[in-house]
Each structure stands twice: as structure tokens, then as C-alpha cells.
N, CA, C and O atoms as a Tripos MOL2 file, in Angstrom:
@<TRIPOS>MOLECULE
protein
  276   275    69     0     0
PROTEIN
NO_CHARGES

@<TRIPOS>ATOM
      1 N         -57.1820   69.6980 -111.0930 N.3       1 UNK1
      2 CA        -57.1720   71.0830 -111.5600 C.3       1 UNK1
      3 C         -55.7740   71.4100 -112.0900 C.2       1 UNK1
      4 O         -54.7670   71.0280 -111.4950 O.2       1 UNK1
      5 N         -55.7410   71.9770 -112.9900 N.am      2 UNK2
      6 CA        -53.9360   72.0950 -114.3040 C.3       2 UNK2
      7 C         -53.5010   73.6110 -113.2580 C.2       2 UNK2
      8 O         -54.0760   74.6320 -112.8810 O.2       2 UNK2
      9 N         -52.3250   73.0590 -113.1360 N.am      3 UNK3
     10 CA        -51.5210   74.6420 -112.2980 C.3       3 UNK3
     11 C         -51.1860   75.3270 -113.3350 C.2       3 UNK3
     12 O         -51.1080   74.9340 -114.4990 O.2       3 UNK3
     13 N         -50.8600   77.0260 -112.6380 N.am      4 UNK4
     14 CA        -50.7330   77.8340 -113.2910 C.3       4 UNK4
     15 C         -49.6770   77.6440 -114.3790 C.2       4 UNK4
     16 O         -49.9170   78.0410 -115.5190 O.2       4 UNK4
     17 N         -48.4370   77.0120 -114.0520 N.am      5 UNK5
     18 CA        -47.7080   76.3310 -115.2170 C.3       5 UNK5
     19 C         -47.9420   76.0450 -116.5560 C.2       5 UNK5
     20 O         -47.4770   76.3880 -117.6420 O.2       5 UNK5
     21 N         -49.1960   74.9790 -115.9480 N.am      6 UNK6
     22 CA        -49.9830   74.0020 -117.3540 C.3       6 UNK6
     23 C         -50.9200   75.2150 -118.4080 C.2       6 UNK6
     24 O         -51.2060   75.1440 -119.6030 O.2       6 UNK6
     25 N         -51.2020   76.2300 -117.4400 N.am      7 UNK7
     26 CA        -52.2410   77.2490 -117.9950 C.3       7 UNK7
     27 C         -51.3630   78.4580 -118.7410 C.2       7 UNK7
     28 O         -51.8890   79.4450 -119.2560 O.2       7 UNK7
     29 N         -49.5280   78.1280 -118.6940 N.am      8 UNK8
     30 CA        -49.3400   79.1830 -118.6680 C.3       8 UNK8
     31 C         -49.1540   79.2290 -120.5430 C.2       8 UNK8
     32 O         -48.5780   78.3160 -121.1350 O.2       8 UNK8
     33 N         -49.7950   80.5390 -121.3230 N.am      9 UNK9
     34 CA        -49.5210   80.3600 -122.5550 C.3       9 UNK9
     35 C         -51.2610   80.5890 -123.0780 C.2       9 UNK9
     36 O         -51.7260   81.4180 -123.8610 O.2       9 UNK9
     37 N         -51.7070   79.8740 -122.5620 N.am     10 UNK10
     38 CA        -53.7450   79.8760 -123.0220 C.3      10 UNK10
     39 C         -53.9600   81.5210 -122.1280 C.2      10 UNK10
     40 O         -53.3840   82.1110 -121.2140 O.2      10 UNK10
     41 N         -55.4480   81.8350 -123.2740 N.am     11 UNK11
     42 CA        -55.9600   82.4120 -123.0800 C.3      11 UNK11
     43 C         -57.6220   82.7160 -122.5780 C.2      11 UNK11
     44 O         -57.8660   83.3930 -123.5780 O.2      11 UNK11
     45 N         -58.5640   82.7340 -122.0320 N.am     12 UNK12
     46 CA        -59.6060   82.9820 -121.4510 C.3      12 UNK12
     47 C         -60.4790   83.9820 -122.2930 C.2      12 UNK12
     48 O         -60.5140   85.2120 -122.3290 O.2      12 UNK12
     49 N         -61.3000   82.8120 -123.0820 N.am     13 UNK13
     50 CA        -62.4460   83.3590 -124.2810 C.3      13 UNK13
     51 C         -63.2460   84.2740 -123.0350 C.2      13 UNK13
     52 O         -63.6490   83.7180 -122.0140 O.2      13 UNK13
     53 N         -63.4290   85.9240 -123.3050 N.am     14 UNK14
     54 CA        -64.3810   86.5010 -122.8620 C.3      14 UNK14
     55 C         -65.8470   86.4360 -123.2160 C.2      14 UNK14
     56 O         -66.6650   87.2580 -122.8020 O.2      14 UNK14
     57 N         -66.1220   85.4720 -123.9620 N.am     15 UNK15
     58 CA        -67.5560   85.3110 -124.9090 C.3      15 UNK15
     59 C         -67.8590   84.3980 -123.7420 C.2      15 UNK15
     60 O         -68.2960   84.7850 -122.6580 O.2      15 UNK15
     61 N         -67.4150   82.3750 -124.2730 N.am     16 UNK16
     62 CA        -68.0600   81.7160 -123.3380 C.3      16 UNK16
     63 C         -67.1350   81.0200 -122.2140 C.2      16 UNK16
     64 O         -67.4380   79.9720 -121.6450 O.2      16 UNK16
     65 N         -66.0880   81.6830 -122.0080 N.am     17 UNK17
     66 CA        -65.0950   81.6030 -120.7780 C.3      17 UNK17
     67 C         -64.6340   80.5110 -121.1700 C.2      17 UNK17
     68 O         -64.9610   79.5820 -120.4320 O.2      17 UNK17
     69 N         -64.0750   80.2620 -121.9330 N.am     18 UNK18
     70 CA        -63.0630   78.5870 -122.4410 C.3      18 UNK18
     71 C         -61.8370   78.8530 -122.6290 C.2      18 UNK18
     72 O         -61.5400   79.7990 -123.3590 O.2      18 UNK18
     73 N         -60.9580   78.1580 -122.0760 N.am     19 UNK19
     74 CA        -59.2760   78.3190 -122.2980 C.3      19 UNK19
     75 C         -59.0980   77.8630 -123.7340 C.2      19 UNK19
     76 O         -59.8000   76.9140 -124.0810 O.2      19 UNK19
     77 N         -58.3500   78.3390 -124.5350 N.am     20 UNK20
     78 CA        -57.3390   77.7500 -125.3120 C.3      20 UNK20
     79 C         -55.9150   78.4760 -125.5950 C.2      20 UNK20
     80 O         -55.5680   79.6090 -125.2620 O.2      20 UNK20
     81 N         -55.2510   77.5610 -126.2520 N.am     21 UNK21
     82 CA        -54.1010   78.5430 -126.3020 C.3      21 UNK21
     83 C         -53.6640   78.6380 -127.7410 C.2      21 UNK21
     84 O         -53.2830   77.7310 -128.4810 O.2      21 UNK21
     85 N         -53.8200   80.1580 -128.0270 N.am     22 UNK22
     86 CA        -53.4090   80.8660 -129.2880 C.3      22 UNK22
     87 C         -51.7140   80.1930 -129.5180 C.2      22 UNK22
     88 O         -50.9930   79.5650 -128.7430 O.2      22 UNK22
     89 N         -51.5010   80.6680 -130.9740 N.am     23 UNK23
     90 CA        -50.0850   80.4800 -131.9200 C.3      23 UNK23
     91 C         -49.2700   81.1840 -131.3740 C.2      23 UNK23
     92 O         -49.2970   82.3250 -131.8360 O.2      23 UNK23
     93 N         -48.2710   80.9840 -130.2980 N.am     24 UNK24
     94 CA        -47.1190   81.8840 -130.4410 C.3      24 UNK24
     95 C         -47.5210   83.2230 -131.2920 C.2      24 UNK24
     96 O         -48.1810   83.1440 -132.3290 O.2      24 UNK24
     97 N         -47.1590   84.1850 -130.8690 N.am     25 UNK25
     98 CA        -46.6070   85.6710 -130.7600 C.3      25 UNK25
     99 C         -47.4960   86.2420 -132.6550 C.2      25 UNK25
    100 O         -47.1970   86.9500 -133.6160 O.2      25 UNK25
    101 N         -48.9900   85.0830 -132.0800 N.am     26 UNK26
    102 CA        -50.0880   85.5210 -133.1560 C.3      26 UNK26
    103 C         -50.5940   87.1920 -132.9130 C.2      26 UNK26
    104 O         -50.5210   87.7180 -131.8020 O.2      26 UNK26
    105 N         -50.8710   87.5800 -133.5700 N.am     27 UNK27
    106 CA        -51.6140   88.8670 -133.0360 C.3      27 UNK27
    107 C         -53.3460   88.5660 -133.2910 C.2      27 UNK27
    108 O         -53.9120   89.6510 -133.1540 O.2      27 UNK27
    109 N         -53.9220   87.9390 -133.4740 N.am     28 UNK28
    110 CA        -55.3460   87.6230 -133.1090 C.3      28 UNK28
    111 C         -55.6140   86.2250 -132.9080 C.2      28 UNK28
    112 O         -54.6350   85.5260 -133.1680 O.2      28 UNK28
    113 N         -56.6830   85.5700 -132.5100 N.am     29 UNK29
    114 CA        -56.6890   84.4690 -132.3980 C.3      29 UNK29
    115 C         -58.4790   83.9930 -131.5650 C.2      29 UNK29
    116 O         -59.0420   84.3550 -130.5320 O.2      29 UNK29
    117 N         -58.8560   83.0020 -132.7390 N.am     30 UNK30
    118 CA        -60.4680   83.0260 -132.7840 C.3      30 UNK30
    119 C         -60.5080   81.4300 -131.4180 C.2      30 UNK30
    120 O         -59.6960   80.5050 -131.4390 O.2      30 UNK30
    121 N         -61.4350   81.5480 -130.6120 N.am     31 UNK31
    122 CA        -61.8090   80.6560 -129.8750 C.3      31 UNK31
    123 C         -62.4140   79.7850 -130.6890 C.2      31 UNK31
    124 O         -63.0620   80.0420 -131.7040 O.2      31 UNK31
    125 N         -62.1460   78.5880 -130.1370 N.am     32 UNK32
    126 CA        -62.3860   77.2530 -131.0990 C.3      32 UNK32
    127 C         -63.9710   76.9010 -130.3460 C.2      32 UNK32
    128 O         -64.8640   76.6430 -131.1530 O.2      32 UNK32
    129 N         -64.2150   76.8880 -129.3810 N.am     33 UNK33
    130 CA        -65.4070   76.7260 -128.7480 C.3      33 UNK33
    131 C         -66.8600   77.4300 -129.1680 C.2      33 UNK33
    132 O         -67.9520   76.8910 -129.3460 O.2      33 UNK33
    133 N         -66.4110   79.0480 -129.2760 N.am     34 UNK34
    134 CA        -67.6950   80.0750 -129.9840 C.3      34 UNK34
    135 C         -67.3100   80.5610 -131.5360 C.2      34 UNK34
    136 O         -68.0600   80.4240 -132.5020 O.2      34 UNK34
    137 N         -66.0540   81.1230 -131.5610 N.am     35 UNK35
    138 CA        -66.0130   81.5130 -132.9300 C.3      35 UNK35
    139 C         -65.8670   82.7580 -132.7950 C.2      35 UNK35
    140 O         -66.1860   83.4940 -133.7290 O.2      35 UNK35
    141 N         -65.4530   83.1790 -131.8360 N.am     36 UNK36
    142 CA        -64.9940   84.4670 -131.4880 C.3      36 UNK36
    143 C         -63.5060   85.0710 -132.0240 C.2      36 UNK36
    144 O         -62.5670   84.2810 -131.9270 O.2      36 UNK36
    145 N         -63.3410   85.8380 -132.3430 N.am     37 UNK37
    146 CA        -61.8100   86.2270 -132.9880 C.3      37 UNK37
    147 C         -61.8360   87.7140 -131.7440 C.2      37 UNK37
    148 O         -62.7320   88.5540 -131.6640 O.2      37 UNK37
    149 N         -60.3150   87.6300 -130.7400 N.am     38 UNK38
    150 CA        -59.6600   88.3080 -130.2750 C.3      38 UNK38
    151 C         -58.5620   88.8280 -130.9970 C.2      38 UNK38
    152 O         -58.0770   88.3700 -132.0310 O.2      38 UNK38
    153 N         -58.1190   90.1010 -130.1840 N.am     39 UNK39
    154 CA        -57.0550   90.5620 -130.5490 C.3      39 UNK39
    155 C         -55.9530   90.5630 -129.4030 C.2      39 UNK39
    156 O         -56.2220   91.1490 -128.3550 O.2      39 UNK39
    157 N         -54.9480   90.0470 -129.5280 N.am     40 UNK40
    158 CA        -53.7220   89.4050 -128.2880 C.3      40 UNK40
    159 C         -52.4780   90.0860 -128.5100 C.2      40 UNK40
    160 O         -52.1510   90.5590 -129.5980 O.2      40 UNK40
    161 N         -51.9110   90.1220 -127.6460 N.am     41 UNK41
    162 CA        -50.9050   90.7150 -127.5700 C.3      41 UNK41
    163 C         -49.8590   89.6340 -126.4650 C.2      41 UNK41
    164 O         -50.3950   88.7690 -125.7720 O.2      41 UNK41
    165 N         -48.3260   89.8650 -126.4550 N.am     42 UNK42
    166 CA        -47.8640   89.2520 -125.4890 C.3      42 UNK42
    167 C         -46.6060   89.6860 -124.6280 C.2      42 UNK42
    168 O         -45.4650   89.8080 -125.0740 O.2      42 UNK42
    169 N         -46.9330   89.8580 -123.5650 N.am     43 UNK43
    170 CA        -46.4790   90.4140 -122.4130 C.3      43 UNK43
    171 C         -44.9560   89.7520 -121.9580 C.2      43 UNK43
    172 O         -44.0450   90.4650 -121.5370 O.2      43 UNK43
    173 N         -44.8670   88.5780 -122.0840 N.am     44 UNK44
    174 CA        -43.6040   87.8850 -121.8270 C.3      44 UNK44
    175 C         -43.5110   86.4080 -123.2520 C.2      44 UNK44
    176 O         -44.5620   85.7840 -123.3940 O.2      44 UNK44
    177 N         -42.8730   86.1850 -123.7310 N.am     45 UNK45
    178 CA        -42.8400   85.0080 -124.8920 C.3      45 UNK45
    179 C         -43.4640   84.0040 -124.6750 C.2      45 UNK45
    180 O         -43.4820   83.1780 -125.5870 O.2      45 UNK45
    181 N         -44.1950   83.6940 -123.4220 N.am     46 UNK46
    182 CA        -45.1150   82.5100 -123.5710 C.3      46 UNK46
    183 C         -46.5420   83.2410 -122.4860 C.2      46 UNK46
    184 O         -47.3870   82.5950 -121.8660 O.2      46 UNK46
    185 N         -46.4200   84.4730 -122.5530 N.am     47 UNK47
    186 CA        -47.6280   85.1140 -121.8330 C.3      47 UNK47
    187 C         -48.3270   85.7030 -122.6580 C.2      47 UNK47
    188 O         -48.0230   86.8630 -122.9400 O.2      47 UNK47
    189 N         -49.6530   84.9720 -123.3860 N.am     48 UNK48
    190 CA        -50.7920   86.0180 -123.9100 C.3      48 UNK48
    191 C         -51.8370   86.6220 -122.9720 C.2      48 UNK48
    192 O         -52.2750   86.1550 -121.9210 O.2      48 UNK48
    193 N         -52.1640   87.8740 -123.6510 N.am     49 UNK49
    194 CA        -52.9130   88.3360 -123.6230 C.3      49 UNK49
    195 C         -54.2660   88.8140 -123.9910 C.2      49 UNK49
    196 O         -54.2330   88.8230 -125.2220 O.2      49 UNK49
    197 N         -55.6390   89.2850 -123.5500 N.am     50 UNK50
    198 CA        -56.6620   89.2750 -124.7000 C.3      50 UNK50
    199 C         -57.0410   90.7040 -124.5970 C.2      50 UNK50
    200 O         -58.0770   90.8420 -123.9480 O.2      50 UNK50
    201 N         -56.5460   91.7700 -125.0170 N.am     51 UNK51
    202 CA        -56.9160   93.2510 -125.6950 C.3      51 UNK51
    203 C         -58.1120   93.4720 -126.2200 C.2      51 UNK51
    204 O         -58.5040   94.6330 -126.1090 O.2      51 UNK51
    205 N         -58.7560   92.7880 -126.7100 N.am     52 UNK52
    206 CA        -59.9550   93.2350 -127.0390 C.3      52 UNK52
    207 C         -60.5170   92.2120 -128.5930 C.2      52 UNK52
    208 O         -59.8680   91.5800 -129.4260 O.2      52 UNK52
    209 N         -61.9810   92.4610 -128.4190 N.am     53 UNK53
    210 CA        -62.3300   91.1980 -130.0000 C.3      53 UNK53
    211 C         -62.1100   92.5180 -131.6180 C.2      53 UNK53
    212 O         -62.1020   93.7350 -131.8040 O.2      53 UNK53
    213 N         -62.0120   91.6250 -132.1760 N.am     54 UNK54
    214 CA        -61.7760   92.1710 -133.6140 C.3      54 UNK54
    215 C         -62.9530   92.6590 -133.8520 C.2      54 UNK54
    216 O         -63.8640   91.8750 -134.1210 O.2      54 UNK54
    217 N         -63.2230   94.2470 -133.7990 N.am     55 UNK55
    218 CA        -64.4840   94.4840 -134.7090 C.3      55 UNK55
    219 C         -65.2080   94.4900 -135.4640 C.2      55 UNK55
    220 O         -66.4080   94.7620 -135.4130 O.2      55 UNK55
    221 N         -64.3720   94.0920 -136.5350 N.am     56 UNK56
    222 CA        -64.6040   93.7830 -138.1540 C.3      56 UNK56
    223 C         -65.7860   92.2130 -137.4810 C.2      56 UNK56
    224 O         -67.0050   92.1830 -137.3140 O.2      56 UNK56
    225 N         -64.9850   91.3970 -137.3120 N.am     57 UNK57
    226 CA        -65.8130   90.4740 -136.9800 C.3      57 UNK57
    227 C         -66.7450   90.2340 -136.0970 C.2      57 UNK57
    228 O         -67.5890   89.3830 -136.3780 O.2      57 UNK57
    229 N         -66.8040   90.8650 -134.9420 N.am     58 UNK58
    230 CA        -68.1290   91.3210 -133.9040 C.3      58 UNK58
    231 C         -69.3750   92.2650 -134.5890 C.2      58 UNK58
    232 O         -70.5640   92.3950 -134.2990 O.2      58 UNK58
    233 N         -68.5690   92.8140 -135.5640 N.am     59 UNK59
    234 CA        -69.8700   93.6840 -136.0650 C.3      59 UNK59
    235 C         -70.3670   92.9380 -137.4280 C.2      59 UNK59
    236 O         -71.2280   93.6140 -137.9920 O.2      59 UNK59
    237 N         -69.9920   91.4850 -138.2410 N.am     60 UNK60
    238 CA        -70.2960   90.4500 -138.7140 C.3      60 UNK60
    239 C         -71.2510   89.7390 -138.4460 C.2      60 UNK60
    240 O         -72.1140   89.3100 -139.2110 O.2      60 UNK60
    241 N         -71.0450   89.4740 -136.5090 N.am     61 UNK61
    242 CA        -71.3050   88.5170 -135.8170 C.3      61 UNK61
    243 C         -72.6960   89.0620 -135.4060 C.2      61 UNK61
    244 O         -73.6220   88.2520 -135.3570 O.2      61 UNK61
    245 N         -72.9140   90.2860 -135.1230 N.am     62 UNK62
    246 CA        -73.8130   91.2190 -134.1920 C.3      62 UNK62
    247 C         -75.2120   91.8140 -136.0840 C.2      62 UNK62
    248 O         -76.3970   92.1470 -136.1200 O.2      62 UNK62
    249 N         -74.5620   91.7090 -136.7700 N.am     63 UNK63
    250 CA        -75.4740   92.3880 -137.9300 C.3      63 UNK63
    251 C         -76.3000   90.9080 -138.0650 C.2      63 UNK63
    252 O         -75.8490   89.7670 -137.9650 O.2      63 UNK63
    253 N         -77.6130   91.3480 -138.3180 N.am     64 UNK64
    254 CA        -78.7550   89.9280 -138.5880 C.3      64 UNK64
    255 C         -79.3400   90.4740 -140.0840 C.2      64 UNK64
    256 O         -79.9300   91.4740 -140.4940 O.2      64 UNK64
    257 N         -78.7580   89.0640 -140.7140 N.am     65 UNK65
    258 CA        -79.7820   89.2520 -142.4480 C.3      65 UNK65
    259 C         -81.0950   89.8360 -142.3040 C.2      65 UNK65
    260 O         -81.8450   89.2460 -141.5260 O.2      65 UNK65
    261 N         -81.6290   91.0830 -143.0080 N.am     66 UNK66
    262 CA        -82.8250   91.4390 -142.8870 C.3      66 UNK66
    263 C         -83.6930   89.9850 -143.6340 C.2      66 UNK66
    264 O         -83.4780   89.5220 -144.7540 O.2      66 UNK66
    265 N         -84.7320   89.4770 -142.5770 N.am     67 UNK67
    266 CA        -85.6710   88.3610 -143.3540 C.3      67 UNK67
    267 C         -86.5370   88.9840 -144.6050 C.2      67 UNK67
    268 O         -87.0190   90.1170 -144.6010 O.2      67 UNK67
    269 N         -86.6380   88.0700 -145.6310 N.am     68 UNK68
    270 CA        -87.6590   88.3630 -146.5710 C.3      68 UNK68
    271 C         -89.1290   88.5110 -145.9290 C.2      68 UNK68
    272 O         -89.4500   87.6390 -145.1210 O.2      68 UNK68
    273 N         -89.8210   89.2800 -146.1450 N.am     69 UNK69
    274 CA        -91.1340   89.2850 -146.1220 C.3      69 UNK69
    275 C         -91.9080   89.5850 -147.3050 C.2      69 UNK69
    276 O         -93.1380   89.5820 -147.2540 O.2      69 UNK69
@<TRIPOS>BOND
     1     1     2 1
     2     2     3 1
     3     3     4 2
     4     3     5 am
     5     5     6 1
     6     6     7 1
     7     7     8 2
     8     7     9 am
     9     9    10 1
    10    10    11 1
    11    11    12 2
    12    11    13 am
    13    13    14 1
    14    14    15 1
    15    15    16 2
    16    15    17 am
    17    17    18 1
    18    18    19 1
    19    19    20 2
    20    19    21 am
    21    21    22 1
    22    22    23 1
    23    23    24 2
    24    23    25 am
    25    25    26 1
    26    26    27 1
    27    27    28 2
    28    27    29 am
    29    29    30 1
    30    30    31 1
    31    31    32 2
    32    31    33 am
    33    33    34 1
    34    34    35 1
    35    35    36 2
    36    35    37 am
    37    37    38 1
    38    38    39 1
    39    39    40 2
    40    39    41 am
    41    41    42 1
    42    42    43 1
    43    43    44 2
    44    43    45 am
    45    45    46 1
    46    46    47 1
    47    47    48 2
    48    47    49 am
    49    49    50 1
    50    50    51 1
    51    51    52 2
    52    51    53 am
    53    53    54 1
    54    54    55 1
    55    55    56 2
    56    55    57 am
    57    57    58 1
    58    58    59 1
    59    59    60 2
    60    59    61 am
    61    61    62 1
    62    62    63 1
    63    63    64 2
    64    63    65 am
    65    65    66 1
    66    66    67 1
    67    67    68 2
    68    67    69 am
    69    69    70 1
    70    70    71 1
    71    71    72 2
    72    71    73 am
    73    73    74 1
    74    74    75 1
    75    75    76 2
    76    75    77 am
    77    77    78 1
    78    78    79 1
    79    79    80 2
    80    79    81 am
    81    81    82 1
    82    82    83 1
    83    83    84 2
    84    83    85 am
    85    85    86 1
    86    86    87 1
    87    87    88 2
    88    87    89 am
    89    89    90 1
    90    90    91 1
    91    91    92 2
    92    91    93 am
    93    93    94 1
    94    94    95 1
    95    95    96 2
    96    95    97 am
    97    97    98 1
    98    98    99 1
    99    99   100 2
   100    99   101 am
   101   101   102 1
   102   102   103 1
   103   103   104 2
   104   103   105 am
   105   105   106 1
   106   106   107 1
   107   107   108 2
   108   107   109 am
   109   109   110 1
   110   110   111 1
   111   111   112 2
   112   111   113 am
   113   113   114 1
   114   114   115 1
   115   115   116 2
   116   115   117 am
   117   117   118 1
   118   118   119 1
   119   119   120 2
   120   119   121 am
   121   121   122 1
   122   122   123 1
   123   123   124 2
   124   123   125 am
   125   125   126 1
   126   126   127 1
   127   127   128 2
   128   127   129 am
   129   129   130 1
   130   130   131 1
   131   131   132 2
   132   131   133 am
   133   133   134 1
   134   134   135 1
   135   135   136 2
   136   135   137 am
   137   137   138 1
   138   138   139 1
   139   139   140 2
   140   139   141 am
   141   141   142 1
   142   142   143 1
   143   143   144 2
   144   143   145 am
   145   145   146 1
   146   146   147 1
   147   147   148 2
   148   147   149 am
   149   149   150 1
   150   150   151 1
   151   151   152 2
   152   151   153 am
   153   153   154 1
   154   154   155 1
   155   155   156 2
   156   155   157 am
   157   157   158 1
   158   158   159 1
   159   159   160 2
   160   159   161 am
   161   161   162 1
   162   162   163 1
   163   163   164 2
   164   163   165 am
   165   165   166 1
   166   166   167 1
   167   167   168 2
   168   167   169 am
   169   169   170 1
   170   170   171 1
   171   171   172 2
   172   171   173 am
   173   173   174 1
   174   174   175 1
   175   175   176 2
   176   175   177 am
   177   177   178 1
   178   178   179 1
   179   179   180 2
   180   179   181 am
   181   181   182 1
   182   182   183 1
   183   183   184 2
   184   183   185 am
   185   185   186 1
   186   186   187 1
   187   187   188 2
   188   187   189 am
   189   189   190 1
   190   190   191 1
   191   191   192 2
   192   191   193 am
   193   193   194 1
   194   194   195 1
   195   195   196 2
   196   195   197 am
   197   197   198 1
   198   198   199 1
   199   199   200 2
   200   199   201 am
   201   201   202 1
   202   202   203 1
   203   203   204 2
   204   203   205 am
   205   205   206 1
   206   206   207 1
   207   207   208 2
   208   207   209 am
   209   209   210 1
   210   210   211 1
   211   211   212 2
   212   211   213 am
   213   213   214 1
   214   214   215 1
   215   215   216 2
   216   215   217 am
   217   217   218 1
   218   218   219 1
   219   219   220 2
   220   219   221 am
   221   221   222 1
   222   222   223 1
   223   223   224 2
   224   223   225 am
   225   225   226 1
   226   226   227 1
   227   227   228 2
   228   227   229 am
   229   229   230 1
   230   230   231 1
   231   231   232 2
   232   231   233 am
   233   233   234 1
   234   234   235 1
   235   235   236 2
   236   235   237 am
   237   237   238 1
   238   238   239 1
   239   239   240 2
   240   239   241 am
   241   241   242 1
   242   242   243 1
   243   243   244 2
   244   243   245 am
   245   245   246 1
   246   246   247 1
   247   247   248 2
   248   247   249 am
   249   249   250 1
   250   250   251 1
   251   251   252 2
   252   251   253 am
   253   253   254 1
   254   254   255 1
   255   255   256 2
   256   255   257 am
   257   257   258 1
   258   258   259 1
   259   259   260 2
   260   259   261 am
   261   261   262 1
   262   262   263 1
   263   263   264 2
   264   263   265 am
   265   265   266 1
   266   266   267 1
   267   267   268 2
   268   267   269 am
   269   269   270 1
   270   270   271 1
   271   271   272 2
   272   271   273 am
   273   273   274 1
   274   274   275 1
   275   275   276 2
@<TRIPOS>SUBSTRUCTURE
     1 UNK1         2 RESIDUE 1 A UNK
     2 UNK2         6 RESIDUE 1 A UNK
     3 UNK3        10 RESIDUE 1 A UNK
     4 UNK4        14 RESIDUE 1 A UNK
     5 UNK5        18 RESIDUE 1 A UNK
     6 UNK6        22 RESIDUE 1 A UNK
     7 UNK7        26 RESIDUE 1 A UNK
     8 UNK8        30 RESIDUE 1 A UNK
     9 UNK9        34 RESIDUE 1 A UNK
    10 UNK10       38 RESIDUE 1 A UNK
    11 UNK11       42 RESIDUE 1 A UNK
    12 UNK12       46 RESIDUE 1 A UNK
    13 UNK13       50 RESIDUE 1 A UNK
    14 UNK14       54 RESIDUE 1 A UNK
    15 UNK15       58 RESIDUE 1 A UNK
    16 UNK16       62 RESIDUE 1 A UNK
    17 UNK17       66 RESIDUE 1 A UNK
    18 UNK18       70 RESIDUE 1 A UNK
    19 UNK19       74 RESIDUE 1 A UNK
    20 UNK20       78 RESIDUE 1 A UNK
    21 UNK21       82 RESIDUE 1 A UNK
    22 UNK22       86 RESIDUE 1 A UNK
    23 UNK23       90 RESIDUE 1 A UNK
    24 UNK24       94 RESIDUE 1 A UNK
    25 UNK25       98 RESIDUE 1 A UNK
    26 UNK26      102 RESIDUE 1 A UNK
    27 UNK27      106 RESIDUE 1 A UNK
    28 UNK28      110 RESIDUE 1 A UNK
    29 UNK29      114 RESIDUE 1 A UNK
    30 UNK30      118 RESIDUE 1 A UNK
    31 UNK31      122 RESIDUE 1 A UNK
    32 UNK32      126 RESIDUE 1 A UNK
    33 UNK33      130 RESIDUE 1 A UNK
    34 UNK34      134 RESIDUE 1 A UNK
    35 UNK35      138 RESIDUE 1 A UNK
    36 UNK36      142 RESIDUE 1 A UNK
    37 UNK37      146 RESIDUE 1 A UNK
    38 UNK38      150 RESIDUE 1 A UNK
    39 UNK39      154 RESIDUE 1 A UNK
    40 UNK40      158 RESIDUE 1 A UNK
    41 UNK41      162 RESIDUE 1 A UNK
    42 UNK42      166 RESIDUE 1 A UNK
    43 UNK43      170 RESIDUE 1 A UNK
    44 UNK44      174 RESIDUE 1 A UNK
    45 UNK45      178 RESIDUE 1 A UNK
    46 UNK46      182 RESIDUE 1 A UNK
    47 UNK47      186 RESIDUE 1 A UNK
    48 UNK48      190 RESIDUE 1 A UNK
    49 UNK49      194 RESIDUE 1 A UNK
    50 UNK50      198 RESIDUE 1 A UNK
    51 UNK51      202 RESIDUE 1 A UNK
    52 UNK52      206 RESIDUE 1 A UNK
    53 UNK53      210 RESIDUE 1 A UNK
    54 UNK54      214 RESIDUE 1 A UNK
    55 UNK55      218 RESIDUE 1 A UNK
    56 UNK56      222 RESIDUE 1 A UNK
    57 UNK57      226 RESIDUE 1 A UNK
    58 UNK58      230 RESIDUE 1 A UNK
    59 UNK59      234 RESIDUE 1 A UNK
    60 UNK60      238 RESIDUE 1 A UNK
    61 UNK61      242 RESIDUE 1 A UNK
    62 UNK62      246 RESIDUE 1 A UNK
    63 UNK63      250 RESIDUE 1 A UNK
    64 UNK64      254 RESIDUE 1 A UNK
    65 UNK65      258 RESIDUE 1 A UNK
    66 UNK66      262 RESIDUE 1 A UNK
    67 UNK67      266 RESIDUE 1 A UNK
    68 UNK68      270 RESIDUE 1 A UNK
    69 UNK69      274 RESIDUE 1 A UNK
């Protein structure tokens, strides 16, 4: 199991709970696992944070092509 050390810097996808770790002192940053785009912020220079998902793209993600009939 990676200590808090190894963890320190990644962030915790709220979609399907997967670590990765965002770009330095990025202000959003999409999980490589779902395809989720957060919005981050950072608390200390190697401490991110996850504030909340980008709406623009949740409401992308959440709209379904009306099917032809």
C-alpha cells in the first residue's frame, strides 16, 4: 500500500474513485480512467485539490443525442 508521501500530489476522481496526479498548479484536470474533467485548486505547492467538475463538460457528458425515429 503507497504512503501518504507517495500519494502526496494525486488527486481522487469523484466519478470512479481512481488516483491520478494532475500538472502542477493546473487549474483543471480530466481523469485518465473516466474522462471526467475537475476543477483543482492547490492548497500547498504539491497539495491538490478537487473543487468541483467543470460544468461545461458534465452538462456535455449528461445531454443524450435525441435518436432518430
Amino acid at each position: 500500500m503507497p504512503s501518504k508521501k507517495d500519494r502526496m500530489g494525486q488527486i481522487r476522481c469523484l466519478c470512479c474513485f481512481t488516483r491520478f496526479r494532475p500538472l502542477l498548479n493546473t487549474d483543471k484536470a480530466t481523469c485518465p480512467e473516466c474522462g471526467m474533467e475537475w476543477r483543482v485548486s492547490w492548497t500547498y505547492p504539491k497539495l491538490a485539490k478537487i473543487r468541483g467538475p467543470v460544468w461545461e463538460k458534465l452538462k456535455e457528458k449528461t445531454e443524450k443525442p435525441e435518436s432518430e425515429t
